[in-house]
C-alpha positions as CSV (number, residue, x, y, z in Angstrom):
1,X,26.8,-17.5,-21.0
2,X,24.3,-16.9,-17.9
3,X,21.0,-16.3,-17.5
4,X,19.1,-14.5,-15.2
5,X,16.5,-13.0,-14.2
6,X,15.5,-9.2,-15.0
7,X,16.7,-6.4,-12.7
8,X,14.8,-4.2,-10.6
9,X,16.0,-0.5,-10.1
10,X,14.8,0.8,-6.9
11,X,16.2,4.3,-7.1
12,X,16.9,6.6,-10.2
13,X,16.1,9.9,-11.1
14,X,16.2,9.1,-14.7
15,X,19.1,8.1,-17.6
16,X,19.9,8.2,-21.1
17,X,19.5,12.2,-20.6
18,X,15.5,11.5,-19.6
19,X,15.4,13.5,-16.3
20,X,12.0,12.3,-14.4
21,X,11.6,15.4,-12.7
22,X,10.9,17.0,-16.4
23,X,10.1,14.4,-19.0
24,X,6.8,13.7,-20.6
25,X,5.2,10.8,-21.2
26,X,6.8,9.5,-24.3
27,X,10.7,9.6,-22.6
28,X,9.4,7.9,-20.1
29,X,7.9,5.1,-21.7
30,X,11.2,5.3,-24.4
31,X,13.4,4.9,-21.2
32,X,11.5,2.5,-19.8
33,X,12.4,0.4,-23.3
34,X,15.9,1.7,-22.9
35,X,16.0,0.1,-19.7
36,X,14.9,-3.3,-20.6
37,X,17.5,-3.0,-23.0
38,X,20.1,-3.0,-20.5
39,X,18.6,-5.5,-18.2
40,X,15.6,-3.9,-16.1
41,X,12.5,-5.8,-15.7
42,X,10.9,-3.4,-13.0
43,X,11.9,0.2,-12.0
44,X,10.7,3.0,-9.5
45,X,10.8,6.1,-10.8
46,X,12.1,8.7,-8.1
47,X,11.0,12.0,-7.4
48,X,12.9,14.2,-5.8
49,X,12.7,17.3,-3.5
50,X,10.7,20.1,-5.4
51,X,7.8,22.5,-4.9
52,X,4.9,19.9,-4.2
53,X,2.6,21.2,-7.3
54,X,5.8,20.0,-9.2
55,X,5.5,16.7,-7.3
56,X,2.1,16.4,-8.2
57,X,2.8,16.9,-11.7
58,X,5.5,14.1,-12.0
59,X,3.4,11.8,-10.1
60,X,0.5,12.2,-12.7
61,X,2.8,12.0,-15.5
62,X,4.3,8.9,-14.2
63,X,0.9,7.5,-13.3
64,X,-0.2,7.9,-17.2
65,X,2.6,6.3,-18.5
66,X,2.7,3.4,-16.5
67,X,-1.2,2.9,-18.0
68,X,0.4,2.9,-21.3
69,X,2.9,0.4,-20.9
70,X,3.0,-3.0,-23.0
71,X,4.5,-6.0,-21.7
72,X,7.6,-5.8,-23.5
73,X,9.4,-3.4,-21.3
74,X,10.7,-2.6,-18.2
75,X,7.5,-1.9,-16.0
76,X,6.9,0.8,-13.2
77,X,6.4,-0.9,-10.4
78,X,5.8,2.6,-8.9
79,X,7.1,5.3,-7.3
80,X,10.1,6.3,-5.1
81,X,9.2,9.9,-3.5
82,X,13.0,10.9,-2.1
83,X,11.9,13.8,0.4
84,X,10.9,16.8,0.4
85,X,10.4,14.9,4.1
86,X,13.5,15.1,5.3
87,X,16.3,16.7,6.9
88,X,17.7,19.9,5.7
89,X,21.2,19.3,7.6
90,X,21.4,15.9,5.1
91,X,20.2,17.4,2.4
92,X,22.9,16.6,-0.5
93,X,21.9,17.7,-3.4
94,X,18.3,18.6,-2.5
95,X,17.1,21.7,-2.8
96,X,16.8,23.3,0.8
97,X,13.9,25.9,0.2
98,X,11.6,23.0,-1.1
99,X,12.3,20.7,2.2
100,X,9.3,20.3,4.5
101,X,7.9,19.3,7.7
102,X,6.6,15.8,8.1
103,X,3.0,16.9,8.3
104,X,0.3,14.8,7.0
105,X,-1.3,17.2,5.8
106,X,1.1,18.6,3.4
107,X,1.7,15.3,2.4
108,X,-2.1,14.6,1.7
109,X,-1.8,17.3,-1.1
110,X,0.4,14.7,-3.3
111,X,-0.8,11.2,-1.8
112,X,-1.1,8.8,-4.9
113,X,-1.6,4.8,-4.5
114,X,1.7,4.9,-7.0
115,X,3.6,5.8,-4.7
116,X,4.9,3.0,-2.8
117,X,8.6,3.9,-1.4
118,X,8.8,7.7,0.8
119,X,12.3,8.5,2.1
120,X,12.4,10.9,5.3
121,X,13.9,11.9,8.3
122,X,12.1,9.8,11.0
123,X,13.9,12.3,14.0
124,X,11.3,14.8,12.7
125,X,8.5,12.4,13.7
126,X,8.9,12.9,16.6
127,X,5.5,11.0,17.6
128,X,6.0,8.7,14.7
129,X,2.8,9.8,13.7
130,X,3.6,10.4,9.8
131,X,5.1,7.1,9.8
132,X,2.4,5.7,11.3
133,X,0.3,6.8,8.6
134,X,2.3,6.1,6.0
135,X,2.0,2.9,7.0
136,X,-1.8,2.6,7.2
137,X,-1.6,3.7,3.5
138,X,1.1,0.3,2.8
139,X,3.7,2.3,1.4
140,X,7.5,1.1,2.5
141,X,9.5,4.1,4.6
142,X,13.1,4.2,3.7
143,X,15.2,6.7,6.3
144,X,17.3,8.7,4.5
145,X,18.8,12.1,4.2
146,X,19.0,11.9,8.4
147,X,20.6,11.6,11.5
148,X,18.1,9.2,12.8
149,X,19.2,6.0,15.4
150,X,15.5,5.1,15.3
151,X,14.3,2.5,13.0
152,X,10.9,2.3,14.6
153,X,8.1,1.6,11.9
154,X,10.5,1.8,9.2
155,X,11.0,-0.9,6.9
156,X,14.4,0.3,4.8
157,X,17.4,2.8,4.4
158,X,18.2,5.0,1.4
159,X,21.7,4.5,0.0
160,X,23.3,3.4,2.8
161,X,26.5,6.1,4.1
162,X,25.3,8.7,1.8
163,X,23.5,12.1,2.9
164,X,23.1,10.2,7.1
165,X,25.5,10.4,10.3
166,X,28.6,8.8,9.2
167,X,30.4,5.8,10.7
168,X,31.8,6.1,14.3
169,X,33.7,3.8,15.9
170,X,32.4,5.3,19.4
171,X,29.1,7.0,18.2
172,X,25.8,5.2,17.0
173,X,24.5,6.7,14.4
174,X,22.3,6.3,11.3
175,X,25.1,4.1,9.6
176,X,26.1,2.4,12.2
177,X,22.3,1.2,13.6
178,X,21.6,0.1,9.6
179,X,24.6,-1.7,9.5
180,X,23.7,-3.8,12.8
181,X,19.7,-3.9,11.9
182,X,19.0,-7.2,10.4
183,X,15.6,-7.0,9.9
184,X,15.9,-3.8,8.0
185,X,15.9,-3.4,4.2
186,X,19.2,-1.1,3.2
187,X,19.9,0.4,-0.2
188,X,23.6,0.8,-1.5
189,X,25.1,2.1,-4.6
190,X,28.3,-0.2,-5.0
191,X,29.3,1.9,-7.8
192,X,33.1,2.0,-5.5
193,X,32.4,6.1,-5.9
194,X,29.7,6.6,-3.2
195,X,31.0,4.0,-1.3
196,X,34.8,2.7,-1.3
197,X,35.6,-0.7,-1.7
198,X,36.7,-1.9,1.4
199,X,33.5,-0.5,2.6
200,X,31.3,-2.4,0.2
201,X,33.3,-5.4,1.7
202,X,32.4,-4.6,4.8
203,X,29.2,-3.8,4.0
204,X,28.3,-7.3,2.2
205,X,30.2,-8.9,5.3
206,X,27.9,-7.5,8.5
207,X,24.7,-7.1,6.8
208,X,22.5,-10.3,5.7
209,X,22.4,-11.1,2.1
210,X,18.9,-10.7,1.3
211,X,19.0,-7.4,3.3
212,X,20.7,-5.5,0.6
213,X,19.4,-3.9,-2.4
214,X,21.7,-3.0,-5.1
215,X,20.8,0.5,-6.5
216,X,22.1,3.1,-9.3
217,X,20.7,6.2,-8.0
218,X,21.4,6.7,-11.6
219,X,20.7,10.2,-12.8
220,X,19.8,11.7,-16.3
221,X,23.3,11.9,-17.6
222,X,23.8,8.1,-16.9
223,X,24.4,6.2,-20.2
224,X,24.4,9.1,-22.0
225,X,26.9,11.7,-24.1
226,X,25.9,14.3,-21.9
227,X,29.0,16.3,-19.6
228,X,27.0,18.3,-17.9
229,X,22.9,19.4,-17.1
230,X,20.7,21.1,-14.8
231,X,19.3,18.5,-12.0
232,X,17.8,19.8,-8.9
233,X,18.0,23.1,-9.5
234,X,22.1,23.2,-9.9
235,X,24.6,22.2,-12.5
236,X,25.6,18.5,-12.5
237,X,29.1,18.1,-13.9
238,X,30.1,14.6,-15.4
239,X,34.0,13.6,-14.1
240,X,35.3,11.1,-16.1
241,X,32.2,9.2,-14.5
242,X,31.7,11.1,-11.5
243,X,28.7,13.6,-11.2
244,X,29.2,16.6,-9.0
245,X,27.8,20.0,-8.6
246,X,30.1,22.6,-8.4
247,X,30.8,22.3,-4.8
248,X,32.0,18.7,-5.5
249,X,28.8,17.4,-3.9
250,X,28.4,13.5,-5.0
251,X,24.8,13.2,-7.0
252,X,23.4,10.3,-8.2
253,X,25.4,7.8,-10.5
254,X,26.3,7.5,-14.1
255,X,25.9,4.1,-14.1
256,X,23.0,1.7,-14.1
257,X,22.3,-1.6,-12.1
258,X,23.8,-3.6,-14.6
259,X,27.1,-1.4,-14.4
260,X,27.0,-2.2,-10.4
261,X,26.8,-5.9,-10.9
262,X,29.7,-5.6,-13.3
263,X,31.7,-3.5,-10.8
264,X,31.3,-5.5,-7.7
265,X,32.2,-8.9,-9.8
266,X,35.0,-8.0,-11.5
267,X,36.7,-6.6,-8.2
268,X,36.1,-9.9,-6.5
269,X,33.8,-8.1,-4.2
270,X,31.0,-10.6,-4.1
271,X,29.9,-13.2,-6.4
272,X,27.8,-12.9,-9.2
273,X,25.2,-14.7,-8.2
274,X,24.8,-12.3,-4.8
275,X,25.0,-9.6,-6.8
276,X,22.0,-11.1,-9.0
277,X,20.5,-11.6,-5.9
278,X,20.7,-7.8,-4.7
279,X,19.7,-6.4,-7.6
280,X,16.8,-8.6,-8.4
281,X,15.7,-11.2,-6.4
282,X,15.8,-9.5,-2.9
283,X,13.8,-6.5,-4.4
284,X,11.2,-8.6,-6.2
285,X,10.5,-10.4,-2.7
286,X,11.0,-7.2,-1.3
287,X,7.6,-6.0,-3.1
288,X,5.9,-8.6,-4.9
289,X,7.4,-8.0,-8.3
290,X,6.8,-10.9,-11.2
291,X,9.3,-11.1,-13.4
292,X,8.8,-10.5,-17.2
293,X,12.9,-10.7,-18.5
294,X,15.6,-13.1,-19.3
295,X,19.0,-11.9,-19.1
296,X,21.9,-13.4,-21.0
297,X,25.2,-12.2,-19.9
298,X,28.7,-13.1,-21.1
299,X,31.9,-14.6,-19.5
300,X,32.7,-10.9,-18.5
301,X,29.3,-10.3,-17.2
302,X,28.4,-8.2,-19.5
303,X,24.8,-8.2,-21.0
304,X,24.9,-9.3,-24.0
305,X,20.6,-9.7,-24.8
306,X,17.8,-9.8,-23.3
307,X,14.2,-11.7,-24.1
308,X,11.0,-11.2,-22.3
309,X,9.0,-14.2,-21.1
């Protein structure tokens, strides 16, 4: 038996078929239980690419129930906004009519001290003026969804390999600059669907340690009987644990943290306690997280309980 401390999920759209671009208040507080239940001490609720009155919307609904939250449950440590910032050529599975511009402005119309994580394309500052004031207002910029090779003012990268210039072995590009930038924060989903195995091994080899944060990117259909539901706008299919759209685009995962820890120690791929380390400790350094959860996990490292402190 081991114990541990809680986990912190960085990135997820939702799970247990809770969707956070469309729940109310109640699913999110009952996921936020269901998450503490599988090991989650802290979690950022993301909010993805949409119309911004619908951002706005999501943010206030996330903002109430975090005011309603007891101690005995995984809490919102705030909120991850994943575009509509960024670039349309990365987009994935964002919808392309709701990306926009990085004007400060437009982004004024959603601002909210919750929100503490805002992926974009940092090429489209072109006089790093959003990112400047991004960071005036202390909230972390994560590139993502981008062909950006500049890092400047930025403090991490949103699941590294995924929706960014690939590798090259003669180009720099987005992956390539993340992989080489020590100083810079990078998100991975070590799921061994977004990102193959040997990669991961690579990944866990170049980068340092406490640079990496494990995430799930989990979406609603994670830990759940559901095969297939709406999610950004499209139909996301569930393939015997992958989730597509119809186009066999990659989405988010059907896993959760505690499935990633799982995965990446039974293959050998790191240890267990690095994984612990990159799915909790890094991330509460990272932003200044207490934690409230003991983990107890099995000899297959598998949770078995959890207790809060």
């Amino acid at each position: 038996m081991k114990i541990t401390k809680g986990l912190i999920e960085q990135h997820i759209h939702g799970a247990f078929g809770i969707d956070f671009m469309t729940c109310d208040i109640d699913e999110l507080l009952y996921c936020a239980d269901l998450l503490a239940q599988n090991g989650v001490c802290a979690f950022f609720p993301t909010v993805m690419t949409d119309d911004l009155d619908v951002i706005k919307n999501r943010i206030e609904i996330i903002k109430e129930a975090q005011s309603l939250q007891n101690q005995k449950t995984a809490k919102i440590s705030g909120i991850h906004l994943e575009g509509p910032f960024i670039n349309p050529s990365e987009a994935g599975i964002h919808e392309k009519k709701f990306i926009l511009p990085l004007d400060i402005e437009l982004y004024k119309k959603i601002h909210d001290d919750i929100i503490k994580i805002v992926t974009i394309a940092p090429e489209l500052d072109m006089e790093g003026s959003f990112r400047k004031y991004l960071n005036e207002k202390g909230i972390k910029i994560s590139a993502g969804h981008t062909q950006t090779i500049d890092f400047n003012m930025v403090h991490q990268i949103t699941h590294l390999y995924n929706a960014m210039s690939r590798f090259h072995h003669r180009n720099i590009t987005t992956a390539v600059k993340a992989l080489v930038s020590d100083d810079i924060y990078t998100e991975i989903i070590a799921d061994s669907v977004h990102v193959s195995d040997d990669v991961l091994k690579i990944t866990f080899k170049q980068k340092p340690l406490n640079k990496i944060i494990l995430i799930s990117d989990a979406l609603p259909l994670a830990h759940s009987n559901i095969t297939e539901a709406v999610f950004a706008g499209q139909k996301i299919y569930n393939q015997n644990g992958n989730l597509i759209n119809k186009d066999g685009t990659i989405a988010g995962s059907s896993g959760l943290l505690c499935d990633i820890v799982k995965n990446l120690t039974d293959k050998r791929i790191i240890s267990f306690e690095s994984a612990l380390q990159c799915s909790a400790s890094n991330i509460a350094n990272y932003h200044g997280i207490p934690d409230n959860l003991e983990v107890y996990w099995d000899e297959y490292n598998k949770i078995q309980k959890v207790r809060f402190n």
